[in-house]
C-alpha positions as CSV (number, residue, x, y, z in Angstrom):
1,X,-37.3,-40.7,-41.3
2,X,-37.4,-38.4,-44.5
3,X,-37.4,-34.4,-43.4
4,X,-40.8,-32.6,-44.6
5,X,-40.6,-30.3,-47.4
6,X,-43.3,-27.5,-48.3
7,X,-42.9,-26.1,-52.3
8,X,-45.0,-23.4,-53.0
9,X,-44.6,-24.0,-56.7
10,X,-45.8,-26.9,-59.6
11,X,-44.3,-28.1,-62.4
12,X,-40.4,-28.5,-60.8
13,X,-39.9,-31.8,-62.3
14,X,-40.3,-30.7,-65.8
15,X,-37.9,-28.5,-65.3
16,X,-34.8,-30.2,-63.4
17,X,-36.3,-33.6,-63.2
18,X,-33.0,-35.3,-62.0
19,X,-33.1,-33.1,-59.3
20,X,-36.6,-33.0,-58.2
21,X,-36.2,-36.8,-58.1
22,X,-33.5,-36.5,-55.7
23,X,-35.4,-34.4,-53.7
24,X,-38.6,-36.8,-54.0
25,X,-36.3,-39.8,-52.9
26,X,-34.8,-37.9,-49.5
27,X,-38.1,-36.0,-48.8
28,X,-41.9,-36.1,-47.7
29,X,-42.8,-33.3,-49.9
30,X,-46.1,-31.3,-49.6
31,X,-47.0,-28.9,-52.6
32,X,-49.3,-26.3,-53.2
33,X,-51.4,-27.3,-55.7
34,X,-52.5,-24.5,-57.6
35,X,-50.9,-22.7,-60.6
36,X,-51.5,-19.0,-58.7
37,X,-49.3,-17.3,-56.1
38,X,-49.7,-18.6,-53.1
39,X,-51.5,-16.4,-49.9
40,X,-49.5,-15.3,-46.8
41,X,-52.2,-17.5,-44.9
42,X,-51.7,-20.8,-46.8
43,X,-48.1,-20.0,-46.8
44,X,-48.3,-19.9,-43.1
45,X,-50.5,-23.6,-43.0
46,X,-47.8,-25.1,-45.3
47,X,-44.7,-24.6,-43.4
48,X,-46.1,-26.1,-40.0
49,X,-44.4,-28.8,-39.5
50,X,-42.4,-28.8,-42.3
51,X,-37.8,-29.7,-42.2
52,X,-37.3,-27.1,-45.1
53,X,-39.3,-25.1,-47.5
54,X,-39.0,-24.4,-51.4
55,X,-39.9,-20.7,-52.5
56,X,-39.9,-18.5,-55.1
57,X,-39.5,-15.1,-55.5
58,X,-42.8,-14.1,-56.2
59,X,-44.2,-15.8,-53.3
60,X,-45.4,-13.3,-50.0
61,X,-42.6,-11.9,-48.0
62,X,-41.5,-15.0,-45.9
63,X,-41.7,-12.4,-42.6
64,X,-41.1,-13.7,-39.1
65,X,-44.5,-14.5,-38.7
66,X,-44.3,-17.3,-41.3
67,X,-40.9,-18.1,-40.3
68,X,-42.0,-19.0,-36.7
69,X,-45.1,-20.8,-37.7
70,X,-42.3,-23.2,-39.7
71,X,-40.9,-24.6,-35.9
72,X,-38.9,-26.7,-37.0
73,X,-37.6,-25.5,-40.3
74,X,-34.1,-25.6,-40.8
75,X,-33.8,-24.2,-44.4
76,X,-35.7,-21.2,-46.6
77,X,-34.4,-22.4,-50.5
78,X,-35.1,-20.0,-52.8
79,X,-35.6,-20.4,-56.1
80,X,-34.5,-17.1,-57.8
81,X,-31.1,-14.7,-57.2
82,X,-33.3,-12.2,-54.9
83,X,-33.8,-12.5,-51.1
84,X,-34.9,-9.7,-50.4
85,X,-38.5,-11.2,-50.1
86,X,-37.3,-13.0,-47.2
87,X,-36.7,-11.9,-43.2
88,X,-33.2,-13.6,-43.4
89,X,-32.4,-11.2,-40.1
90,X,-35.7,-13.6,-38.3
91,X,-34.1,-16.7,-40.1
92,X,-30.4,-16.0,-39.0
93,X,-32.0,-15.4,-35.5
94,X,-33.4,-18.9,-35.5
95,X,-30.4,-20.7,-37.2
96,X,-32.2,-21.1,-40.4
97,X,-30.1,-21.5,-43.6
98,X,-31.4,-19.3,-46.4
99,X,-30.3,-19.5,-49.8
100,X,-30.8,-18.3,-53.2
101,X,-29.7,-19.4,-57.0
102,X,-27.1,-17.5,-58.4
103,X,-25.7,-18.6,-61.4
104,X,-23.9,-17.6,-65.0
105,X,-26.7,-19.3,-67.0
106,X,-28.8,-17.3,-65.0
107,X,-26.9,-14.1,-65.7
108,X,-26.9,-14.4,-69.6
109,X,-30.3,-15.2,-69.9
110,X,-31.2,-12.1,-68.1
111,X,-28.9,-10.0,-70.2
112,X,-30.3,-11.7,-73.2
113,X,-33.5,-10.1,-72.0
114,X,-32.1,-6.7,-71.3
115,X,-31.3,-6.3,-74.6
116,X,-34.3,-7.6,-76.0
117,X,-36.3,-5.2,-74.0
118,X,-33.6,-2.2,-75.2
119,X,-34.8,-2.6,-78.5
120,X,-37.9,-3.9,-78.2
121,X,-38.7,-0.1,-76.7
122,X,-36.0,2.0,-79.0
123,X,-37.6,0.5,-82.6
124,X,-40.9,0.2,-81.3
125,X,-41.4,-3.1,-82.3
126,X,-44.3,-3.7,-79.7
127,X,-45.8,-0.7,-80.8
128,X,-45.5,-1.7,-84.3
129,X,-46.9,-4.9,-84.3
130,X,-50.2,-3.9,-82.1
131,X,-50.7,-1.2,-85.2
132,X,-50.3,-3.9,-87.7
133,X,-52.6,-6.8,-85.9
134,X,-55.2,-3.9,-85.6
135,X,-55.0,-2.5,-88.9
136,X,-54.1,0.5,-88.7
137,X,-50.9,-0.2,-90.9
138,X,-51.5,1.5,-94.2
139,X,-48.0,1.6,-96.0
140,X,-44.4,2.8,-95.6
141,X,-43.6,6.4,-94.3
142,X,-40.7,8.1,-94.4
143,X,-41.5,9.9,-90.7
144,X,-43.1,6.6,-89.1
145,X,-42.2,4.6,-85.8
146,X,-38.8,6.5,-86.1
147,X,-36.8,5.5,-82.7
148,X,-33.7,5.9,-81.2
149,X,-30.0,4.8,-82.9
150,X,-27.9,2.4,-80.6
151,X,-24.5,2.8,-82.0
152,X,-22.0,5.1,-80.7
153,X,-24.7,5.6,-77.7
154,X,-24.0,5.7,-73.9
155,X,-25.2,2.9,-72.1
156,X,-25.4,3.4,-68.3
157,X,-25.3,0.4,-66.0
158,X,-27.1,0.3,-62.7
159,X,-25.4,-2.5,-61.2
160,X,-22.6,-4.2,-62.3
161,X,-22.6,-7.4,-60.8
162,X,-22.7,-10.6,-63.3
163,X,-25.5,-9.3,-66.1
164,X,-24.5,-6.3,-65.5
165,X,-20.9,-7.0,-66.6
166,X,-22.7,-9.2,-69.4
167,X,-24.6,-6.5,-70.6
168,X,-21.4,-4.6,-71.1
169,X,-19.8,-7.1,-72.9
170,X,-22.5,-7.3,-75.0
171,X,-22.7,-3.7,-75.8
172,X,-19.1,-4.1,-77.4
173,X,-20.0,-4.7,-80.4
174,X,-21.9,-1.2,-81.0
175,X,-19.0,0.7,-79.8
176,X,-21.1,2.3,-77.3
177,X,-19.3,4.2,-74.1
178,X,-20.4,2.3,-71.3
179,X,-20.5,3.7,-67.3
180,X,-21.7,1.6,-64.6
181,X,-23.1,3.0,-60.9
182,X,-22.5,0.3,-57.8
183,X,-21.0,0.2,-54.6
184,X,-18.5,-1.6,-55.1
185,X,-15.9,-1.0,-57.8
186,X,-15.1,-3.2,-60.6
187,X,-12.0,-5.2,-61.3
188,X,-9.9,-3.0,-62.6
189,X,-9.5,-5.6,-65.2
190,X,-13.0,-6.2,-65.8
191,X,-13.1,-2.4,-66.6
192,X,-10.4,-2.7,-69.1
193,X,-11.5,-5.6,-70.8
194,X,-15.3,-3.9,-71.0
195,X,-13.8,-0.8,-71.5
196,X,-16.5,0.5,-68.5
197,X,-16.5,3.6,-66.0
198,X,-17.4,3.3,-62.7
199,X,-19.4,6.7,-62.3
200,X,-21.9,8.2,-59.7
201,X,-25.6,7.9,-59.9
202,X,-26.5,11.0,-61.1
203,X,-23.8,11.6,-63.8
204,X,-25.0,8.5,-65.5
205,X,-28.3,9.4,-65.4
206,X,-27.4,12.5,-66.9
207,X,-25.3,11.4,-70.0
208,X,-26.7,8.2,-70.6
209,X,-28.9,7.5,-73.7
210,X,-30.0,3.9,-72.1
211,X,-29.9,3.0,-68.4
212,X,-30.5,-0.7,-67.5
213,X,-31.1,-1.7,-63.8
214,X,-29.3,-4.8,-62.3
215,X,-29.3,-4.1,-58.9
216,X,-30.7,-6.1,-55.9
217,X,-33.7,-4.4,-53.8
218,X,-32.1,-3.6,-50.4
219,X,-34.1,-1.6,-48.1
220,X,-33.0,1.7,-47.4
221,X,-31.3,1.9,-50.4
222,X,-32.6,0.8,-53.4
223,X,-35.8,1.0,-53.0
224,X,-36.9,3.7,-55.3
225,X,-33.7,4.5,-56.4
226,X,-35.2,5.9,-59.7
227,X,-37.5,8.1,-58.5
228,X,-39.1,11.6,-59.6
229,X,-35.5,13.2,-59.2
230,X,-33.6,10.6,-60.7
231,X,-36.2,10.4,-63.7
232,X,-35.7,14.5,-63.9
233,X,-31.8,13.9,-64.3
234,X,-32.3,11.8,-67.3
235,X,-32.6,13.5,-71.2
236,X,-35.7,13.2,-72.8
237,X,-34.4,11.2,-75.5
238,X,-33.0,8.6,-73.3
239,X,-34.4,4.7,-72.5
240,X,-35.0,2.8,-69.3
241,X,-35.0,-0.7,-68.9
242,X,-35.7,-2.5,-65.3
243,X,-34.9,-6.3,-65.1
244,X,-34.0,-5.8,-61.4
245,X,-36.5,-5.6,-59.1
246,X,-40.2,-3.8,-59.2
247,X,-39.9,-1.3,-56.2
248,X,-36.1,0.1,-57.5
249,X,-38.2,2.1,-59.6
250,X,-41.1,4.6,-58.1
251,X,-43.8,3.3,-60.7
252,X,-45.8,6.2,-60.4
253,X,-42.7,8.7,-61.0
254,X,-42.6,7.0,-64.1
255,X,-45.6,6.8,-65.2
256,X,-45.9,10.6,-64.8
257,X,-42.0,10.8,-67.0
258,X,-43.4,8.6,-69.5
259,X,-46.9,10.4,-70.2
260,X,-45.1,13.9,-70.3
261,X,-42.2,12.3,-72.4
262,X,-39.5,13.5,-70.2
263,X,-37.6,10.4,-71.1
264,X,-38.3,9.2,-74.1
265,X,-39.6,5.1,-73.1
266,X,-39.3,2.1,-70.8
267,X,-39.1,-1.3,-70.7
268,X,-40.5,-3.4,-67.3
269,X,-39.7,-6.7,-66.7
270,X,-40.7,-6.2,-62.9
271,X,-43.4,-4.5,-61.6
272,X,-44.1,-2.1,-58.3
273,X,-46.8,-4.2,-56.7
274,X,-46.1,-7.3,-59.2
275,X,-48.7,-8.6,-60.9
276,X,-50.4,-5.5,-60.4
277,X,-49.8,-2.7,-62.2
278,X,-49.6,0.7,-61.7
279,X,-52.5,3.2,-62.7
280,X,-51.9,4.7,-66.7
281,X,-49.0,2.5,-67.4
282,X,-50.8,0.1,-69.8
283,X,-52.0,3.2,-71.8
284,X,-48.6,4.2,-72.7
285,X,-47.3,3.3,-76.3
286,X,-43.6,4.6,-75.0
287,X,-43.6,1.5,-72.6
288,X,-43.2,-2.2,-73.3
289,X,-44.4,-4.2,-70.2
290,X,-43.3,-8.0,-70.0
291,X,-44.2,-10.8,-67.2
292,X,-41.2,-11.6,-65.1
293,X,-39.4,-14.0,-68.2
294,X,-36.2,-12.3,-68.1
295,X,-34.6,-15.4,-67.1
296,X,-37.2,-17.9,-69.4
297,X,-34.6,-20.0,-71.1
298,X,-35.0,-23.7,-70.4
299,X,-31.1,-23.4,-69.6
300,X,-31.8,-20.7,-67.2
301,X,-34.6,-22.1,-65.2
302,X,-33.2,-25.6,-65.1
303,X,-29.9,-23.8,-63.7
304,X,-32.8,-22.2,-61.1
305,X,-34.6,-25.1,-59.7
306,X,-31.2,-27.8,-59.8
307,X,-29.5,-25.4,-57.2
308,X,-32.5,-24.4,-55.2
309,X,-33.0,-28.2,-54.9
310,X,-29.1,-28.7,-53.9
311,X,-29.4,-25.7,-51.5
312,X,-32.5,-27.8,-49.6
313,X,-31.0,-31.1,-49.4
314,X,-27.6,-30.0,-48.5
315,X,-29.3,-28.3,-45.4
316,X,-31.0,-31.1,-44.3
317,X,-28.5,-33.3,-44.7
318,X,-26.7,-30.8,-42.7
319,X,-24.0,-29.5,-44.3
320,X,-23.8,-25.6,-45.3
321,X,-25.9,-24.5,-48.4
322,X,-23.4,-24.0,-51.4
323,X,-25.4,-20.9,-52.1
324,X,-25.9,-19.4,-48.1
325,X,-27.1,-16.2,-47.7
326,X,-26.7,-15.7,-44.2
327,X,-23.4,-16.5,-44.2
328,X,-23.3,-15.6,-40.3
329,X,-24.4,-19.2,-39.9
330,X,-21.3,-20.5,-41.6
331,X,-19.1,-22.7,-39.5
């Protein structure tokens, strides 16, 4: 008998078709039909019944309610690095395998991004274009869209997990001093070879010209890591560029930062209250605001799907995800 499978998204065999195939093969899938985000209510509906389900980071929390409406689920795969959007304490409870998609095509994508955002938001070029679309370009000036000089700059890294340590590498080559803020330490080679130091919080705030955010959404701890204090720590010529996740930054902090330019701009690939944003922020011109496509490549999102796929069937074919979260359900 083939297990049950509820996906909360479309469109998964365009993008690992081999591996939706697979999954097609093994399982009786259900799928939510719609292009939109899927409700906590049909959320609950779909997992009734259901062997395993296929999520996405954007979906509702996955909270113990949901997870005990799916009685006989056996695996939560998610498509995306985060899990903080699921109760893995419930799922670990229950015996549930849940897994996520971490991967280095993953990683360069989003640093790709990171760096596209950087200076998107230090040149202005969003800015720039909207003036010339709406006409209000009227010829060179010598004191126009003037932003910020990269080389020889401090960039500071919140995070330096994989893109972190890409977007390190990838600062190499405009000599910039680069410090990093985590938990956990580097290798000591890693911070040779990026020529990186490991530094608190709030001296990197203070002497960086561009912080970038990396880190995972823990509760407790990083949620609203950059708040109103840590925004107050920063100079007012420096940058900030979230492709972590919405609630590390205290929207409405920044809001108030950006409007007052107490730091000079921001770029958001991630959102507060995602897709919703927060009040003023769309009247800035010292913002760029982009919809969660930090990891768009084709490479990237195949990379996504294939192992969220491999995650599911490994589970119900009862072996250990290669990608378990919960790793207390490891035998």
């Amino acid at each position: 008998m083939k297990s049950k499978v509820f996906v909360t998204r479309k469109a998964l065999d365009k993008i690992a078709p081999d591996d939706y195939r697979e999954m097609e093969k093994e399982c009786e899938l259900e799928i939510f039909p719609e292009s939109r985000i899927i409700e906590k209510n049909e959320l609950l509906s779909g997992v009734k019944g259901k062997d395993g389900v296929l999520i996405s980071v954007g979906d509702p929390y996955f909270d113990r309610d949901i997870i005990e409406s799916g009685n006989n689920l056996k695996t939560i795969a998610s498509i995306g690095v985060a899990f903080s959007h699921i109760d893995t304490e419930t799922a670990t409870e229950k015996g549930i395998y849940v897994s996520n998609t971490p991967s280095q095509d993953i990683a360069s994508a989003v640093a790709e991004a990171t760096w596209a955002l950087l200076l998107a938001v230090t040149k202005r070029i969003v800015e720039g274009d909207k003036d010339v679309r709406d006409g209000r370009f009227l010829g060179w000036g010598p004191a126009d869209y003037i932003g910020a000089d990269i080389p020889q700059g401090t960039l500071g890294i919140v995070g330096f997990g994989r893109i972190g340590k890409m977007v390190a590498k990838m600062a190499m080559g405009w000599d910039m001093k680069v410090l990093y803020a985590d938990e956990i330490p580097a290798d000591p080679e890693a911070e040779r070879e990026l020529k990186a130091e490991r530094v608190p919080l709030e001296q990197l705030l203070k002497e960086s010209d561009f912080v970038t955010l990396h880190c995972p959404l823990i509760p407790g701890k990083t949620f609203h890591l950059i708040g109103d204090k840590e925004l107050s720590l920063m100079k007012p010529s420096a940058y900030l560029v979230n492709v972590a996740r919405g609630p590390v930054v205290d929207e409405e902090a920044l809001v108030k930062h950006l409007k007052a330019r107490k730091i000079a701009g921001a770029a958001l690939d991630f959102f507060e209250n995602e897709p919703a944003l927060s009040e003023g922020l769309t009247e800035l011109d010292n913002v760029v605001l982009t919809p969660h496509l930090a990891s768009a490549t084709w490479r990237a999102r195949r990379s996504y799907v294939s192992l969220a796929i491999q995650n599911l069937l490994a589970a119900l074919r009862g072996q250990v995800p290669p990608n378990l979260v919960n790793e207390e359900l490891r035998k």
